[in-house]
N, C-alpha and C positions, 0 to 999 in steps of 0.2 A: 867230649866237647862237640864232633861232627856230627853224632846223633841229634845234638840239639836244636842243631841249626838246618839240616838236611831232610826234609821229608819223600815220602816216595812219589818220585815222578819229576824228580827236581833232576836237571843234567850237570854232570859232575865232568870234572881232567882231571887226571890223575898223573904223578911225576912217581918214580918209583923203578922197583928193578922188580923179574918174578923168582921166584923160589918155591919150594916143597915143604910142607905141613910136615908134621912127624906121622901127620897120617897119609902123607904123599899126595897128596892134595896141591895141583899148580896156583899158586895165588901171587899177587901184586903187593910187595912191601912199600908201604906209603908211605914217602920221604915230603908230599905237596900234593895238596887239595886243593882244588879252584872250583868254588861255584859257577859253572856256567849261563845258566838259566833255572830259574827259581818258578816252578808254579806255583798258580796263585787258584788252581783248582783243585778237589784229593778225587787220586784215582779210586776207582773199585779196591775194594780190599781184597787181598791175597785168598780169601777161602771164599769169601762170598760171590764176588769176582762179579761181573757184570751181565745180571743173567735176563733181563729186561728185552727180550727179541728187537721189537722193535725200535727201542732205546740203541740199541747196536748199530741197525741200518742207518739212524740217522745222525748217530754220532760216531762217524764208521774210524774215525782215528783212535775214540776210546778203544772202541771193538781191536784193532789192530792190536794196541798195546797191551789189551788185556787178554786175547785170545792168538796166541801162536799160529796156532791150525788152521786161522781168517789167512793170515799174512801166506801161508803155503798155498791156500787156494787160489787167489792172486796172483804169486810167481808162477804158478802151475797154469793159468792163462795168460799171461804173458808167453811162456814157451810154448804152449801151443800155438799162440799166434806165430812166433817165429818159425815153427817148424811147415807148419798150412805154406808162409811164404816162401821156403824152400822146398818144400815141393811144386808147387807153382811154378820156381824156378826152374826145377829141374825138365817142366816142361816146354819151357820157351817163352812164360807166358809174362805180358808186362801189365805190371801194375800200374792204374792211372788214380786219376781225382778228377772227381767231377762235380757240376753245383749243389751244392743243400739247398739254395733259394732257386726256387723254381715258379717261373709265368703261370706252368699248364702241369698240374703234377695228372701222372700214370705208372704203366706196369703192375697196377698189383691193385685188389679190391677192400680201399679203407679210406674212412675220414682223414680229412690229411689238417695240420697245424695251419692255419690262414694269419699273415704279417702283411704291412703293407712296406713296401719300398718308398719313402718319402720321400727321395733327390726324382720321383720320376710317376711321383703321385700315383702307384700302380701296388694294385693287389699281388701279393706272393705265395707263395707257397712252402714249406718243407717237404723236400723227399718223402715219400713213400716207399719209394724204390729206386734201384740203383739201374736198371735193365734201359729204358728208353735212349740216355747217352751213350751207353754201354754200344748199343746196337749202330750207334750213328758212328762210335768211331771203327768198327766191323766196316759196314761199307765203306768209309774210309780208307780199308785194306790194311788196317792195324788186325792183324788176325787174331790173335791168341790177344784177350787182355780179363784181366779181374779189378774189382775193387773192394776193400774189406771197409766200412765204414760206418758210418750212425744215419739210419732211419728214423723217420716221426711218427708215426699211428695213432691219429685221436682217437684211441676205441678204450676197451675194458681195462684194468689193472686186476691180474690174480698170479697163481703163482708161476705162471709160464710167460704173463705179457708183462711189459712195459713199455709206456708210450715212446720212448727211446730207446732203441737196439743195435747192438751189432749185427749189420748182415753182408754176408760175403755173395758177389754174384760175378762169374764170368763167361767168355763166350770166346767160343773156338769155331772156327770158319773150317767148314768139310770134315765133323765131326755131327755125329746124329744123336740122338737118344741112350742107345746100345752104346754108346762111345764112353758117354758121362756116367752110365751106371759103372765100368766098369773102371772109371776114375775116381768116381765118388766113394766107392766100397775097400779101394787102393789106400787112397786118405785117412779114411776111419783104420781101415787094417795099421797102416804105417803108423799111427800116433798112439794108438793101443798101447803097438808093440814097445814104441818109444819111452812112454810112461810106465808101463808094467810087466817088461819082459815078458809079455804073451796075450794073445787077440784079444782074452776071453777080461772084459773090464767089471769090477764088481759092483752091484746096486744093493742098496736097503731104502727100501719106499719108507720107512720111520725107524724112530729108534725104536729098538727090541727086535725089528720085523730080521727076518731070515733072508740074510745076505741071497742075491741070486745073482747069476754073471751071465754080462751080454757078450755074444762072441760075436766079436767084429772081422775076423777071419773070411777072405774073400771065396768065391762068390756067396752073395745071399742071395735068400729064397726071392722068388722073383713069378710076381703070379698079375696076370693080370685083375683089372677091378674086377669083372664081372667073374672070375675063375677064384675069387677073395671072397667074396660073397658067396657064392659055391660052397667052400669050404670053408669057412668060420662062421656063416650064418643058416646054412643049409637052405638058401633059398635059389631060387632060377632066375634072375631079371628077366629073360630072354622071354619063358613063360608070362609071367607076373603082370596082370595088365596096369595102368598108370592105376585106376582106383585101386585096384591092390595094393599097391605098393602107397600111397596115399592110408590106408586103413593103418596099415602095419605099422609106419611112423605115427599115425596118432594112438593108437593101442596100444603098440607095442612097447616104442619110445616116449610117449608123450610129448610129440614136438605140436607148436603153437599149430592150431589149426590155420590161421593167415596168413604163416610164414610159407604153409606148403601147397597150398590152396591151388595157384597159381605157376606150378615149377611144372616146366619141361619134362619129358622123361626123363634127357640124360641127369637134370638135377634130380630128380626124384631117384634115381640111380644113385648118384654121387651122394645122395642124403643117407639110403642104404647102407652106403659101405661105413660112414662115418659113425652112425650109432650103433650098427651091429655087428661092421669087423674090428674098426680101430683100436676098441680093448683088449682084443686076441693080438695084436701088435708089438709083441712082447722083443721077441728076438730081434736084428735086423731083417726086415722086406724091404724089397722095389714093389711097387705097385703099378701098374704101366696100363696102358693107353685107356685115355678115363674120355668121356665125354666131350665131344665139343665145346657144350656150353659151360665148362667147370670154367673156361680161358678162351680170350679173343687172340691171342698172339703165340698161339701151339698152330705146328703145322698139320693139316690134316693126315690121316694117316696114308701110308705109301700102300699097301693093301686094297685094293676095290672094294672090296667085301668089306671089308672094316669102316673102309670110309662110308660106302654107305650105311650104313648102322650109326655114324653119327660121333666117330673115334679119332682120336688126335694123339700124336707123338710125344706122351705126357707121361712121364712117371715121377711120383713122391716117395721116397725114405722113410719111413718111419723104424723108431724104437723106443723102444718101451711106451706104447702107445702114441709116442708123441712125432706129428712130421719134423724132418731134422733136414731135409733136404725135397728141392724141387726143379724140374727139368725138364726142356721141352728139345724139341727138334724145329726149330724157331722160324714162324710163319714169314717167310720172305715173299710172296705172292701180295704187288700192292692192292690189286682188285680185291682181293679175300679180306684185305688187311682190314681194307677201307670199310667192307659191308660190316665186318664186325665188332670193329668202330663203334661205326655210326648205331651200331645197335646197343652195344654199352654204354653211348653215350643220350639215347631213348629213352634206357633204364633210369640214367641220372633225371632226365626231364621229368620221365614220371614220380619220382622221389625217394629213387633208391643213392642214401648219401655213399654209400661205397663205389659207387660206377663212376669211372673216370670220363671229362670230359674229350671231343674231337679231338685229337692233335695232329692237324693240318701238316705242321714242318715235319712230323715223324714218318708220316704217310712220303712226304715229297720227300726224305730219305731214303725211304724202302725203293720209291720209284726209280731213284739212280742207281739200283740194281743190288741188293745184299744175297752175297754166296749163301748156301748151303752153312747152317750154324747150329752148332748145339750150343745148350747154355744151363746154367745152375745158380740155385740159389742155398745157401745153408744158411741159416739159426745160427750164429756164433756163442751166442749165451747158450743156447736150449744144448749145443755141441760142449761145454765148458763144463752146463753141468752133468752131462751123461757120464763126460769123463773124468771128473773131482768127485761123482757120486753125492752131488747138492741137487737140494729139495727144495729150493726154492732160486727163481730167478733172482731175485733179490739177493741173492748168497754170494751169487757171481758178476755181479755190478757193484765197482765201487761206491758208488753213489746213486743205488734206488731211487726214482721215485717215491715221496712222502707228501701226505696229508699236509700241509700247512698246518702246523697249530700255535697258538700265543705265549705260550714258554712248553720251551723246552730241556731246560735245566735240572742237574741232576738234585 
C-alpha cells in the first residue's frame, strides 16, 4: 500500500521499534508511517544517477542528494575552516570584518564589481581585497588580526577563478617575510596532518591519471625568482638583456606581442618565471624576493645590493602549479608608499582597468606611523581543493558561478 503512494525523494517518520533480520540485519519494524513532505519533482534514478556536470553545479541540492562524496567535500571544508581558525587562535591572532562595499577599492590588481549607493547618490565598490582595512586597524595597534571572507573579481571564469571567492588575509606587526613563510608551511603541515594522518596529501589531475602526493611537511624548498628560473628554466635573468628576454616570451611562450611590448625588466622577469618555471611547481615552494614592480605595497628589500637590483620582501606559495599563498614584509614607508601609488594609479589613467585608483586616507594611515608587519594572503577555494583533491573550483563552492540560461529543468 506505501509503495503506492511513496515515491523516491518523498520525506517520510517513522514510528516503530529496531530489531534483527534472520540475516542480522539492524532494521525499523513499522508500527506508523507519516508522509512528511511529498515531492512533486523525481530525482535521478538509482543507476543512472545524475551525471550532467554542469546540471550538478547549478542544481547543487540534486548534486548533494544524489552524490554522497559532494556532501564530504563540503564537510571537509567547513573543518578546514575551523581548523585555519584555530590555529589563528593559537597565535593570538583576532579575527575582525571589514566592509564589502567600498568608496575606493585597492590592494590587489583586478576589475572590481561597480554598485552605486542610492541613500547618498555615490558610486561603490566590491572588495577586491581584504589588505587596505586590514592595515589601518595595524596602525591602530590591533597587532595580530586576519579575515577569512568573500572577494569580487570582474575578471575570467575557468577552472581555478571565480568572480566570487574565499580569501584569507592577515597581518602581524614585527613579523617579516621569513616569519609568514614559516607560518604559512606550519598551516599546510598542520591540516595535512589533520585530514590524513601524514604531510604527504594525494592528487590525480583526472580520472585514470596516476595518483601523485604533495608533501606539505615543513620546511619547503625555498628559492628565490631569479635562482627559480636558474633552475627550472635554465636561463640567467642577470645575463639576459630586456630584448632577450622579450624574444623568448614571444617565441618561446607565445605571449601577445602588446602585452609585453612595454614591461619593465622586473616584469619581464616576473613574466619569465610564470610561463617557464610555474609548471615545474609541482611540490610546495616559496618563491621569494620578486621584483618591485610585481607590487606597490611590499617593502623594498633590507639588503643594499638587492634593493638596488630592484627587489622587495615578496614571496608566493605555490603547488601543484598553482599560487596558493602570497606575502610581503609590508611597505610602511609613506613617502615610498605614496610614489607607488601615484604610479599605479598613472597605469589606471592610462587604461590599464586592473591598477587601483589614489587612496589618499590609506596613505594618511601609513602617515600616522605602521610598525614593521608581515602579511599573507591565501586562496581558500584553490587551498580546499589541493586538500579534497578536486579539479575544479566549482567542486568546492556550493554555489558556482553559472551562465544564466532560460530553463533549466530536468
Amino acid at each position: 500500500m506505501y509503495r503506492k503512494k511513496i515515491d523516491l525523494g518523498d520525506i517520510i517518520g517513522v514510528e516503530g521499534y529496531l530489531f534483527h533480520t534472520q540475516k542480522g540485519e539492524l532494521t525499523v519494524f513499522v508500527k506508523q508511517l507519516t508522509l512528511l513532505c511529498k515531492t512533486l519533482l523525481p530525482l535521478a534514478d538509482k543507476h543512472g544517477g545524475l551525471a550532467d556536470k554542469e546540471l550538478r553545479y547549478r542544481k547543487r541540492w540534486l548534486d548533494l542528494i544524489s552524490h554522497l562524496d559532494v556532501a564530504k567535500v563540503f564537510r571537509t571544508r567547513s573543518h578546514i575552516l575551523k581548523e585555519i581558525r584555530s590555529y589563528f587562535d593559537q597565535y593570538q591572532f583576532l579575527e575582525v570584518e571589514t566592509p564589502i562595499l567600498q568608496s575606493i577599492y585597492g590592494g590587489a590588481e583586478a576589475r572590481p564589481f561597480i554598485t552605486k549607493l542610492n541613500a547618498l547618490d555615490q558610486e561603490m565598490f566590491l572588495r577586491i581585497s581584504l589588505e587596505i582595512p586590514l592595515k589601518k586597524l595595524i596602525v591602530g595597534g590591533m597587532h595580530k588580526v586576519y579575515e577569512m571572507a568573500r572577494v569580487f573579481r570582474n575578471e575570467g571564469i575557468d577552472r581555478n577563478h571565480n568572480p566570487e571567492f574565499t580569501l584569507l588575509e592577515a597581518y602581524a606587526s614585527y613579523w617579516d617575510y621569513f616569519d609568514m613563510m614559516k607560518f604559512v608551511e606550519n598551516l599546510f603541515e598542520k591540516l595535512a596532518l589533520d585530514l590524513y594522518g601524514t604531510t604527504k596529501v594525494p592528487y590525480t589531475a583526472h580520472e585514470g591519471a596516476e595518483t601523485i602526493y604533495v608533501d606539505m611537511k615543513a620546511p619547503w624548498i625555498r628559492l628565490t625568482m631569479k635562482e627559480s628560473i636558474k633552475k627550472y628554466a635554465n636561463l640567467d635573468p642577470d645575463v639576459l638583456s630586456n630584448e632577450e628576454m622579450r624574444h623568448l616570451l614571444l617565441e618561446s611562450a607565445h605571449c601577445d606581442p602588446k602585452k609585453i611590448k612595454g614591461l619593465s625588466r622586473g616584469l619581464l622577469i616576473a613574466a619569465l618565471f610564470e610561463f617557464f618555471v610555474e609548471p615545474h611547481l609541482i611540490q610546495p615552494h616559496h618563491i621569494y624576493d620578486h621584483p618591485i614592480e610585481t607590487t606597490p605595497l611590499c617593502k623594498p628589500h633590507r639588503d643594499l645590493k638587492y634593493r638596488e637590483e630592484g627587489l622587495v620582501e615578496r614571496f608566493e606559495s605555490f603547488i601543484l602549479t598553482q599560487e596558493v599563498c602570497n606575502s610581503y614584509s609590508e611597505l610602511n614607508d609613506p613617502e615610498i608608499q605614496r610614489h607607488l601609488l601615484e604610479l599605479q594609479s598613472d597605469r589606471r589613467e592610462a587604461g590599464d582597468e586592473e591598477a587601483s585608483p589614489l587612496d589618499e586616507e590609506f596613505i594618511e594611515a601609513i602617515c600616522q606611523g605602521m610598525p614593521p608587519t608581515g602579511g599573507i594572503g591565501i586562496g581558500i577555494d584553490r587551498l580546499v581543493m589541493i586538500l579534497t583533491n578536486s579539479h575544479s573550483i566549482r567542486d568546492v563552492l556550493y554555489f558556482p558561478w553559472m551562465k544564466t540560461i532560460q530553463n533549466t529543468s530536468l
